[in-house]
C-alpha positions in Angstrom: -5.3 -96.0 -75.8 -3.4 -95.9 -79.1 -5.6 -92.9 -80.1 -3.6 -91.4 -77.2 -0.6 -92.8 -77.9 -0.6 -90.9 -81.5 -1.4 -87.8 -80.4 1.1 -87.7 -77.9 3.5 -88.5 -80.3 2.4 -85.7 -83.0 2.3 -83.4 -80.3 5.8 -83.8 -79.4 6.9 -84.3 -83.2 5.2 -80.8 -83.4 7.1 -79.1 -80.3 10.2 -80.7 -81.1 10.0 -78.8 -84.7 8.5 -75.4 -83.1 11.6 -75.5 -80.7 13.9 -76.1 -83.5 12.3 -73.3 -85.8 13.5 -70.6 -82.6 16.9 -71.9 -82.0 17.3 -71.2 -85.1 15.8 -68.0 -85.3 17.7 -66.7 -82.4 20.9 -67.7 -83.5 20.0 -65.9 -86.9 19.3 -62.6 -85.4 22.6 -63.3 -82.9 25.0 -63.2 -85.9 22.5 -60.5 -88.1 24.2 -57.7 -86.1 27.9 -58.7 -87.2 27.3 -59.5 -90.7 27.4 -57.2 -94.0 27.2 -58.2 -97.6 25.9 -61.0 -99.5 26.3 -63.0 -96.1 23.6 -60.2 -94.6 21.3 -60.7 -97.6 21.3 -64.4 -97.1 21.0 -64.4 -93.7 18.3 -62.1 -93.8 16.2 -63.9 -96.4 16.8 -67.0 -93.9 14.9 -64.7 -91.3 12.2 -64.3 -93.9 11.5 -68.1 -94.3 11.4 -69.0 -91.0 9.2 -66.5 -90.1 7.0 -67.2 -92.6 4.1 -69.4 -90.3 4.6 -67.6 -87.2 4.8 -63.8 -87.9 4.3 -62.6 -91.4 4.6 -58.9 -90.9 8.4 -60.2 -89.0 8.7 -62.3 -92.3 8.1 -59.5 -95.0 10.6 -57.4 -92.9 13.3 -59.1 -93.1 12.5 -60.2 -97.0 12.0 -56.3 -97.6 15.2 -55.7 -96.2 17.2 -58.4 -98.1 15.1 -57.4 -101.5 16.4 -53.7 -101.1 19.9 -54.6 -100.0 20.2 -57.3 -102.9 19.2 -54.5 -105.5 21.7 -52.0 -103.8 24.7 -55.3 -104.1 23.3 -55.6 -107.8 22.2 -59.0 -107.4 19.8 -60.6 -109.3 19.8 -64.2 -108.0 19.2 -62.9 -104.6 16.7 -60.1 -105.4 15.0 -63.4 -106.8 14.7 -65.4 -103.8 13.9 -61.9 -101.5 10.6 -61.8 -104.1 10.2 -65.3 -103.9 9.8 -65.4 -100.5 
């Protein structure tokens, strides 16, 4: 019974954090669209991280993206975390 009872409870945990993960997601790519700038870059590179697990080719997309657009704004600490990621 507590076997169960654990693996109930890290299945949930684990649902609870995949559900998270897309809100967040979602409301990334919702604002995306609107943005421009260093806020873009950022955002982006967010995109990248949290995409990381679930869909890698999504993932190096948006860190492409950020990594070209943080060389065009002449930024080296973001250029940094777009390779980083």
């Amino acid at each position: 019974m507590m076997k169960k009872i654990v693996c109930f409870l890290i299945g949930f945990a684990l649902f609870q954090t995949s559900w998270a993960q897309k809100n967040n997601i979602d409301s990334l790519e919702t604002v995306l669209p609107a943005t421009t700038g260093t806020d873009r870059i950022k955002i982006l590179l967010e995109l990248s991280w949290e995409h990381r697990f679930t869909n890698a080719v999504t993932a190096r997309e948006y860190g492409m993206t950020a990594l070209g657009l943080a060389q065009e704004a002449e930024n080296e600490n973001l250029e940094v975390e777009a390779l980083s990621n």
